[in-house]
C-alpha positions in Angstrom: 10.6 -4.2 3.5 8.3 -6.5 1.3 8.1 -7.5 -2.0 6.8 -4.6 -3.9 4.5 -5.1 -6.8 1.3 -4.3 -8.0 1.3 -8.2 -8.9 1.7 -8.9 -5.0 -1.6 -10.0 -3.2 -2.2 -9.6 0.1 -5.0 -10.1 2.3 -4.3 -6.9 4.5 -2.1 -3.7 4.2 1.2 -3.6 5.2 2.6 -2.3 8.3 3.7 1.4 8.3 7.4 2.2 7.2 7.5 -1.4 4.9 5.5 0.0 1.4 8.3 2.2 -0.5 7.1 5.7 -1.9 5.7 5.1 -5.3 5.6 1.2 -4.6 2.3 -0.6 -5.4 0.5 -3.9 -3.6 -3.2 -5.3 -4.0 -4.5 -6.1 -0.9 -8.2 -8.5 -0.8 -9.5 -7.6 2.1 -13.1 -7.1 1.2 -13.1 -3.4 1.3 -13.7 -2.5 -2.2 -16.6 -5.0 -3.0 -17.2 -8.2 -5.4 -14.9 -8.5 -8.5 -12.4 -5.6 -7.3 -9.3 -5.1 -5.4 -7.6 -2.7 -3.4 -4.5 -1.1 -4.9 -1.9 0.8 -2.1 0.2 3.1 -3.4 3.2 4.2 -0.8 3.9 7.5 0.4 6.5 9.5 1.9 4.9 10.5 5.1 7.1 7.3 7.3 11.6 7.1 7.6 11.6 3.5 5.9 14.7 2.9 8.3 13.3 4.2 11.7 9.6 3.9 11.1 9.1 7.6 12.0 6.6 9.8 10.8 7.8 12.7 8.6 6.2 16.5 8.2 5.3 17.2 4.9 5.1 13.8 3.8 2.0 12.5 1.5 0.4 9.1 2.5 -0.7 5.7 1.3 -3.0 6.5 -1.8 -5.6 3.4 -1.6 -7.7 2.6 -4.7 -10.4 0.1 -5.8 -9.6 -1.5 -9.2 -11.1 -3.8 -11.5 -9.0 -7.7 -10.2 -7.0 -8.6 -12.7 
């Protein structure tokens, strides 16, 4: 698992199965343009023991905000 909060910066997403549902990172990678960042949101779609995908589940919501 990784530290979880929206104060984290990363500079890419982090693996499937390590974001908790509800949890929020930023990750700068350059996706979301000049003066914003990415905010990722976990889901409920991966087991965050075993890594395995579950039916039903909802995944990562990704969003561009303003960087703090």
């Amino acid at each position: 698992m990784i530290a979880t909060s929206a104060r984290a910066q990363l500079t890419s997403e982090p693996a499937p199965g390590t974001l908790p549902a509800g949890q929020s990172v930023l990750v700068d990678d350059g996706t979301c343009g000049p003066g914003k960042i990415k905010k990722v949101t976990g889901g409920s779609d991966t087991n965050m023991t075993t890594g395995q995908a579950i039916k039903g589940g909802s995944g990562r919501k990704r969003t561009c905000i303003k960087k703090p």
